[in-house]
Biotite code that builds the C-alpha atoms (Angstrom):
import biotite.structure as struc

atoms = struc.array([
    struc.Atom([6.911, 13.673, 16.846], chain_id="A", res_id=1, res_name="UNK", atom_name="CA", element="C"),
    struc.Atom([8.675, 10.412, 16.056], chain_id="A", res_id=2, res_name="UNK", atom_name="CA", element="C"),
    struc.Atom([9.580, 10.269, 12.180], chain_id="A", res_id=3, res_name="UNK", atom_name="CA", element="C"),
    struc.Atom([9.549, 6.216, 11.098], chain_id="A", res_id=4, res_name="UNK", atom_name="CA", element="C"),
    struc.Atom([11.863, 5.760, 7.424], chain_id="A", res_id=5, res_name="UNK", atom_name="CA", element="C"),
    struc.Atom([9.554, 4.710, 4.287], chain_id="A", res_id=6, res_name="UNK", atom_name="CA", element="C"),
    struc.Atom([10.744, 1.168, 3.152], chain_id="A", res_id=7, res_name="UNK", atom_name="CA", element="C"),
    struc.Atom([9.736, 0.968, -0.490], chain_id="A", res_id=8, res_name="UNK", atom_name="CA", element="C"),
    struc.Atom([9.882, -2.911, -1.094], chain_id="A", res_id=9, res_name="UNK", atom_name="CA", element="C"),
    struc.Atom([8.518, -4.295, -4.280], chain_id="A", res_id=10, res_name="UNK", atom_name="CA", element="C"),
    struc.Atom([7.272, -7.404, -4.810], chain_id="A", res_id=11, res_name="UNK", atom_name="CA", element="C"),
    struc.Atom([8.345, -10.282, -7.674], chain_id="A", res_id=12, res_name="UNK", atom_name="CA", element="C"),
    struc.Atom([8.509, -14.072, -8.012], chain_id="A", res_id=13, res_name="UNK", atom_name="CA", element="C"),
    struc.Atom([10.836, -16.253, -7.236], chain_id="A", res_id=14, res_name="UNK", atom_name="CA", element="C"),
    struc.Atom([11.731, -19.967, -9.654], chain_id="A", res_id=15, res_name="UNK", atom_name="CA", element="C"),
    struc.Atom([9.929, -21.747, -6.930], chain_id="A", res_id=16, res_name="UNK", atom_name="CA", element="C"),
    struc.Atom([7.119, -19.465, -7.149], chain_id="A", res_id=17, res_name="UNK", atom_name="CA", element="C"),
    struc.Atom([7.893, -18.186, -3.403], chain_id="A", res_id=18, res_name="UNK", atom_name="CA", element="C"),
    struc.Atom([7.680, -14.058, -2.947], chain_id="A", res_id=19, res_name="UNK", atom_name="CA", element="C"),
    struc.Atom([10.480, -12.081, -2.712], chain_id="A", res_id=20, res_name="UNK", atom_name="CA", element="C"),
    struc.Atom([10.514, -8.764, -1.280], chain_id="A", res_id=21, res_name="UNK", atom_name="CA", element="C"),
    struc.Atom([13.365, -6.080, -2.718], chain_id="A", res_id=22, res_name="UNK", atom_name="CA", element="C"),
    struc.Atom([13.886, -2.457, -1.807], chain_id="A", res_id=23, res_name="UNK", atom_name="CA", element="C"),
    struc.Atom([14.030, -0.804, -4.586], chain_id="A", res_id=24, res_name="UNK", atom_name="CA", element="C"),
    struc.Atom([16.622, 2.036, -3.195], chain_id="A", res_id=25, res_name="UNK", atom_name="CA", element="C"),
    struc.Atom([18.855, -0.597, -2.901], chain_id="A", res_id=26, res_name="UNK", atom_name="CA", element="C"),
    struc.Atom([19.154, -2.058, -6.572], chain_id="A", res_id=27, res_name="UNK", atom_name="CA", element="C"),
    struc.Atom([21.733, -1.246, -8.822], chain_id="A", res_id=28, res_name="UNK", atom_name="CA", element="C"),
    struc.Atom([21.432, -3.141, -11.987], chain_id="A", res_id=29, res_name="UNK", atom_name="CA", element="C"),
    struc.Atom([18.765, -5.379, -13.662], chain_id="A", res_id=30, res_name="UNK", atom_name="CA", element="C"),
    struc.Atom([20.777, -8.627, -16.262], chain_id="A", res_id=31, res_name="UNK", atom_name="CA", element="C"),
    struc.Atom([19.144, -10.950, -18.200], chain_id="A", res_id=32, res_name="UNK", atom_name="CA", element="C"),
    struc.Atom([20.367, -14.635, -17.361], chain_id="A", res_id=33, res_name="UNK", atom_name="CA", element="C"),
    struc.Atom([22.281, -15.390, -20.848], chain_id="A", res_id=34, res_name="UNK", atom_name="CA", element="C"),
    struc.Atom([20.626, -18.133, -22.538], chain_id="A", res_id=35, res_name="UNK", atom_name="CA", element="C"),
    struc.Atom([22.448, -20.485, -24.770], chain_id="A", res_id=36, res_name="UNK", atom_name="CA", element="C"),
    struc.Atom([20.831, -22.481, -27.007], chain_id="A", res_id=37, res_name="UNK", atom_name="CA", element="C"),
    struc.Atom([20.775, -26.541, -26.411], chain_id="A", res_id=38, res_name="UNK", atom_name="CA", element="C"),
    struc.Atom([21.551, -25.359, -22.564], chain_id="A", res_id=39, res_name="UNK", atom_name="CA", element="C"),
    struc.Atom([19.683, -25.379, -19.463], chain_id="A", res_id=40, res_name="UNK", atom_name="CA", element="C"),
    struc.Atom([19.364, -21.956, -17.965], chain_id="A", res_id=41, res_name="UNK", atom_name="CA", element="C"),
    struc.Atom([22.103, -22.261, -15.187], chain_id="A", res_id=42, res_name="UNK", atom_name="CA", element="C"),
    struc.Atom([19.814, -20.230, -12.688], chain_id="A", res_id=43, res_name="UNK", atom_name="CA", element="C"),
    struc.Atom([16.000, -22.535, -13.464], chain_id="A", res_id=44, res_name="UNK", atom_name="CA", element="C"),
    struc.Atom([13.626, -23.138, -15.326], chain_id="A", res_id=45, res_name="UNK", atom_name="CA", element="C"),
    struc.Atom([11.660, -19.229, -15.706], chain_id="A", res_id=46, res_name="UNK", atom_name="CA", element="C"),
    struc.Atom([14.204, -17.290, -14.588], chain_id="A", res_id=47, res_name="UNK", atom_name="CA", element="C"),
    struc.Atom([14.344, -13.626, -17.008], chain_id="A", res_id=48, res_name="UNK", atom_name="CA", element="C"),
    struc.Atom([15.979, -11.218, -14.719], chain_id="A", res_id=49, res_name="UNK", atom_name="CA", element="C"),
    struc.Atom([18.421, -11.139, -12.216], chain_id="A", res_id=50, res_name="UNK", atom_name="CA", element="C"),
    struc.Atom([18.181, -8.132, -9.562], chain_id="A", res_id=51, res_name="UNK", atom_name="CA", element="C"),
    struc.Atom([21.343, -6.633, -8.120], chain_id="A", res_id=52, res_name="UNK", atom_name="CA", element="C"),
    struc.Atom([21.379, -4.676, -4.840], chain_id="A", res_id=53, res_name="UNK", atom_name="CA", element="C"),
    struc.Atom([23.592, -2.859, -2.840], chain_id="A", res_id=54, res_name="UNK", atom_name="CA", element="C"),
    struc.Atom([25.200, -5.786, -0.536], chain_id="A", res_id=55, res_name="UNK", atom_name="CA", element="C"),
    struc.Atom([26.272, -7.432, -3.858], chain_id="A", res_id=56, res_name="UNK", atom_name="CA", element="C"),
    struc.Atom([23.798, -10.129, -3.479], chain_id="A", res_id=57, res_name="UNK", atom_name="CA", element="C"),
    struc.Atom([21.080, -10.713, -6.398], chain_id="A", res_id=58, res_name="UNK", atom_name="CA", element="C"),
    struc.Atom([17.626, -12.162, -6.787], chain_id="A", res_id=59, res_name="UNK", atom_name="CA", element="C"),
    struc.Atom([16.084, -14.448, -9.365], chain_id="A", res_id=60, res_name="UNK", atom_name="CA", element="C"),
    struc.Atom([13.278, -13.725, -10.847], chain_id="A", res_id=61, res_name="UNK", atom_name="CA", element="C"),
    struc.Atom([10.671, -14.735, -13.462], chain_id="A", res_id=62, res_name="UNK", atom_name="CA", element="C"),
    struc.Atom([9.573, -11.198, -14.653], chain_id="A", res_id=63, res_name="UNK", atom_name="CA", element="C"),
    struc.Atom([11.454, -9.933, -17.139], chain_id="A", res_id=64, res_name="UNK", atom_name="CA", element="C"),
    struc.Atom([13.378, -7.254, -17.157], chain_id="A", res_id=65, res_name="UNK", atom_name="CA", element="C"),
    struc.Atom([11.448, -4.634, -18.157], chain_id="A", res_id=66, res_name="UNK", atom_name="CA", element="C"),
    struc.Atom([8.492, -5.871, -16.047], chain_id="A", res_id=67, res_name="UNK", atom_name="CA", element="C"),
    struc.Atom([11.197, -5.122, -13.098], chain_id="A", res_id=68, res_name="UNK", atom_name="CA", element="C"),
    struc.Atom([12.151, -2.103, -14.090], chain_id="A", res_id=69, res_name="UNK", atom_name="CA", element="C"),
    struc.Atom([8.668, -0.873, -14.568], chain_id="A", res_id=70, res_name="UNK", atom_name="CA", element="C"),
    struc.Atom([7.736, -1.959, -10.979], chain_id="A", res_id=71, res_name="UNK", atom_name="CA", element="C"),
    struc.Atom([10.679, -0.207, -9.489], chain_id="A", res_id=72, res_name="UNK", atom_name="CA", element="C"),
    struc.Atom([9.975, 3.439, -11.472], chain_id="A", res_id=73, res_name="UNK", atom_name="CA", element="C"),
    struc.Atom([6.629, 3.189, -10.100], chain_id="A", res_id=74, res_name="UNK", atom_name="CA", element="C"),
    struc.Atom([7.702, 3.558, -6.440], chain_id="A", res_id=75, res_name="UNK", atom_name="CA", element="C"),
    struc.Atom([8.441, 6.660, -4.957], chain_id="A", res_id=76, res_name="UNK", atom_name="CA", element="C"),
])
């Protein structure tokens, strides 16, 4: 019997609306884009979490934080 890995991507939104796929085995920390006020948000308009994985790459995202983090808990 051949045994194929489980890939447990989750999706979220992107600033330009596009889909962006993220395994959630390979995050390791969820920030909030810091927000100053009277300056534009250096990362675009939307943008309430910032995804860190593995390869020390991130992803922008529109749902907040805790909208991430619920989405990743949720996948086994």
């Amino acid at each position: 019997m051949i045994r194929i890995p489980a890939i447990a991507l989750v999706l979220f939104t992107g600033a330009g609306g596009q889909s962006i796929e993220v395994n959630s085995k390979h995050v390791v920390a969820l920030r909030t884009p810091s927000k100053v006020p009277g300056s534009a948000n250096y990362f675009g308009p939307g943008i309430n979490c910032l995804i860190n994985t593995v390869d020390g790459k991130f992803h922008a995202v529109t749902e907040d934080c805790v909208a991430v983090r619920t989405k990743l808990e949720d996948r086994p």
